[in-house]
C-alpha positions, 0 to 999 in steps of 0.5 A: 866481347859479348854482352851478357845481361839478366833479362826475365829471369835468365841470363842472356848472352849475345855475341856481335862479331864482323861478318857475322850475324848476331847470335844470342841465347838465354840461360838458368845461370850467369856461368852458362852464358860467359862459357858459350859466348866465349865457345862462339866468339873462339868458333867465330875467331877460328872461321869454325862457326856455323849458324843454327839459329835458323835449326832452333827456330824451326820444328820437325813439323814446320820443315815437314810442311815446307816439304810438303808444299814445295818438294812432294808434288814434283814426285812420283806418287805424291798423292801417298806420300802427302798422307804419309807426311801429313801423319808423321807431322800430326806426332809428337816428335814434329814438335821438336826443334831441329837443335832438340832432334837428337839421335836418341829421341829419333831411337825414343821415336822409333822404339814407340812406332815399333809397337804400332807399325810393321818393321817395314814400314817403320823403315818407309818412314825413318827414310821420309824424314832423312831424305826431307832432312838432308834436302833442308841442309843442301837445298835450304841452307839449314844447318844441323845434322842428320839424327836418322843416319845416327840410329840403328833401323831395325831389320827389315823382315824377309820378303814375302813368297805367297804364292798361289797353288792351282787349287787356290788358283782355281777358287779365287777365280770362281769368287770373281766370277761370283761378283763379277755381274756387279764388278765386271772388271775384277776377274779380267784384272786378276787373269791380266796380273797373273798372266803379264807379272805386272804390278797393280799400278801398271795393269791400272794405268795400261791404255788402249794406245799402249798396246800393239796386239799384233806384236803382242806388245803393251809399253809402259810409260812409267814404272815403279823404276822410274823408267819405261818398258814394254812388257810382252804379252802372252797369247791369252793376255792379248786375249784378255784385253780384246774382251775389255769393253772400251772406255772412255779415255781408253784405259783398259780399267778406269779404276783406281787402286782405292776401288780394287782393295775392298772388292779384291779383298771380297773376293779373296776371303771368299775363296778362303785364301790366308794371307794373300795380296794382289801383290801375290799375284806378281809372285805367282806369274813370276814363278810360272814365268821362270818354268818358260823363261830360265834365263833370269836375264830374259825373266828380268826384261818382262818384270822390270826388275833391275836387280836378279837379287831383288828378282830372287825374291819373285822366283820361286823354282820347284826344288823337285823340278830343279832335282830332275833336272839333275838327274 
């Protein structure tokens, strides 16, 4: 039988049963009270009872936090995503409990990120908390549902197909040069991305140790994949690379993402390009690629790709080039 007693100004209820550890809540009226403790007695009677007390006690934030210590630093990219999750925990909805984290404040949530982020990123960061929210419920044996995989996300928007014309080609080259004297390293980046297809992250981790220029060769230890590759390298990559100066620790580029944004995005608003990202340099070798290597098999072995879907993206054909073809 519960015990219900008035308490500061509420009435509380607590159910005691065997095997069961004690539950008790408050409420406005007396009625509220007899009618949950008599649904958890029938729950508890049934063998249907799970606790959430441990959900209740527990903000969107503080579960973030524990994430943030013991989960994201055994991942890949750590580094961005503890500055991720460390702005989503600063909003307001990480002052909710995980009982309060209800389907429709997810969509509230949503609904406001909309108006201040891209739809894309929206997507990145609904995925953030689903993924930290169904690690809590396997991991750590906290017992609500997942309010994410309840709300309709919004569409994410067609992949890009920047890519460079030669005549645009040809001044983002020269605005290199321009600066190359105080960033040597910047023009032989750029050659190096639009020759091998290699995302920016890969160029920047490629080292001297990596590479077999005599086979025309450089491996990959870990890719956005997860997995490793060796990518081949045309004769003016290999040609690109033996002008490098060496350094140090034998990295073709001892740089960090963080330095090649502002310096590409000089150089880029010199040569008056709109609306172009490193990333476009990937498209832009990957469609010249697919003129030499039309067997999207062979194309999908050099960019990594495990998907020809997500490669279509990348691929580009001239549709006047394709209609000769035909004839």
């Amino acid at each position: 039988m519960a015990s219900i007693r008035y308490r500061n100004n509420k009435w509380q209820a607590r159910v005691i049963r065997k095997g069961h550890a004690p539950v008790a809540r408050s409420f406005l009226t007396k009625q509220d009270a007899e009618r949950w403790s008599r649904s958890i007695e029938t729950e508890m009677d049934r063998g249907a009872y799970v606790s959430t007390s441990e959900a209740e006690q527990t903000t969107l934030g503080e579960l973030i936090t524990r994430y943030m210590l013991e989960v994201t630093p055994t991942l890949r990219g750590a580094k961005e995503d503890l500055i991720r999750l460390n702005a989503i925990r600063h909003r307001s909805i990480a002052k909710l409990s995980l009982t309060a984290l209800t389907p429709s404040k997810i969509a509230i949530y949503r609904d406001e990120r909309l108006t201040q982020i891209k739809a894309n990123t929206l997507i990145r960061e609904l995925a953030y908390l689903s993924s930290i929210i169904n690690h809590a419920r396997r991991e750590w044996g906290i017992n609500m549902t997942n309010p994410v995989s309840l709300v309709k996300k919004p569409t994410c928007p067609q992949g890009r197909s920047r890519i460079l014309s030669d005549d645009e080609r040809a001044r983002l080259l020269q605005a290199a040069k321009q600066i190359n004297n105080r960033v040597p390293w910047l023009e032989p980046l750029i050659l190096l991305a639009l020759e091998t297809g290699m995302r920016r992250g890969e160029l920047l981790g490629l080292n001297i140790k990596h590479l077999d220029l005599n086979k025309q060769v450089a491996l990959l230890e870990l890719t956005k994949n997860g997995d490793s590759r060796y990518v081949p390298l045309s004769l003016a990559a290999v040609a690109i690379i033996k002008n490098l100066p060496l350094t140090p620790d034998g990295r073709l580029f001892s740089i960090n993402a963080h330095c090649v944004h502002p310096v590409f995005n000089r150089a880029k608003n010199r040569a008056k390009l709109e609306d172009f990202h490193f990333h476009d340099l990937r498209h832009t070798a990957i469609t010249n690629m697919a003129e030499k290597l039309p067997n999207l098999l062979e194309l999908s072995s050099v960019t990594g790709h495990r998907s020809l879907k997500m490669l279509q993206r990348y691929y580009h054909p001239d549709p006047q080039s394709l209609a000769k073809k035909l004839g």
